[in-house]
C-alpha positions in Angstrom: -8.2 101.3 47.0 -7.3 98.0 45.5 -8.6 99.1 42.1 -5.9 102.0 42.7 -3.5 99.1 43.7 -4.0 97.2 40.2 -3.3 100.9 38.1 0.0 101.5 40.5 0.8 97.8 39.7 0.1 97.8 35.8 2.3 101.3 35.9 5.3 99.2 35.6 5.8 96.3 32.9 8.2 94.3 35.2 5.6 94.1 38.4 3.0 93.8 35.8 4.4 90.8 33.8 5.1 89.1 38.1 1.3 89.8 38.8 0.4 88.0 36.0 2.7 85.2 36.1 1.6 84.7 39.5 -2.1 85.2 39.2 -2.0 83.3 36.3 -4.5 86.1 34.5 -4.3 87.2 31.2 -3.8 90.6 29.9 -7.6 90.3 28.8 -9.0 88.6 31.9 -7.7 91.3 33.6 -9.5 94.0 31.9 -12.6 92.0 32.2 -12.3 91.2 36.0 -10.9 93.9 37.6 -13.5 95.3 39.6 -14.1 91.3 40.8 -14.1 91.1 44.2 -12.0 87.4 43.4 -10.0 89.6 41.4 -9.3 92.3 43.8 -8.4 89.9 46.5 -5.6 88.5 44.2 -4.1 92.1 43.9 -3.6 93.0 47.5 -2.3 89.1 48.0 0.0 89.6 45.2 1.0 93.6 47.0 1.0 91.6 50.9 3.1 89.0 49.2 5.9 91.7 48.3 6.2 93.3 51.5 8.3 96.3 49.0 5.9 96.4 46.8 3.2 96.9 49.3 4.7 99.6 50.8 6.0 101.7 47.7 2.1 101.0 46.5 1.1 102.3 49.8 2.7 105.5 49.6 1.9 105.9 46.5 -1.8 106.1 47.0 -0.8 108.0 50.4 -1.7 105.5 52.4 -0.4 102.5 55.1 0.3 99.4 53.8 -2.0 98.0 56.6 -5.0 100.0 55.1 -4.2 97.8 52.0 -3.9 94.6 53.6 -7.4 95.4 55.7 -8.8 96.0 52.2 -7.8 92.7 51.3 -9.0 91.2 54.3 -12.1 92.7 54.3 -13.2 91.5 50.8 -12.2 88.1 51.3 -14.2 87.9 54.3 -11.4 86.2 56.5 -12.1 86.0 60.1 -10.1 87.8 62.1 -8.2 89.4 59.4 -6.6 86.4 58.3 -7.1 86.0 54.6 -4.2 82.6 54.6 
């Protein structure tokens, strides 16, 4: 799902150039990492982070925007599905 996340985000320069900037990843890094779990987790942070985002993403995959943030939650292993 989050791997869906990262082609829906990339599918737009704008959102694409943010994630990066915020991530601080390279174009090249992100090719190489993005089935990292460390990875992954920065993608639905970056989505949770940009509550618009996360929901156009969302229905763009047909899903709920929770369903992405449990994703996120669940691979960084946060305790009561706080990933903070």
């Amino acid at each position: 799902m989050l791997l869906d996340a990262l082609v829906w985000i990339l599918s737009d320069s704008d959102r694409a150039r943010r994630l990066l900037a915020l991530t601080g990843l390279e174009p090249d890094d992100l090719r190489h990492r993005a089935g990292d779990t460390v990875t992954l987790v920065a993608i639905g942070r970056f989505l949770a982070d940009h509550e618009r985002d996360l929901v156009a993403c969302a229905a763009a995959l047909d899903s709920a925007p929770s369903a992405l943030v449990m994703a996120t939650q669940t691979l960084a292993g946060a305790p009561d599905g706080d990933y903070e």
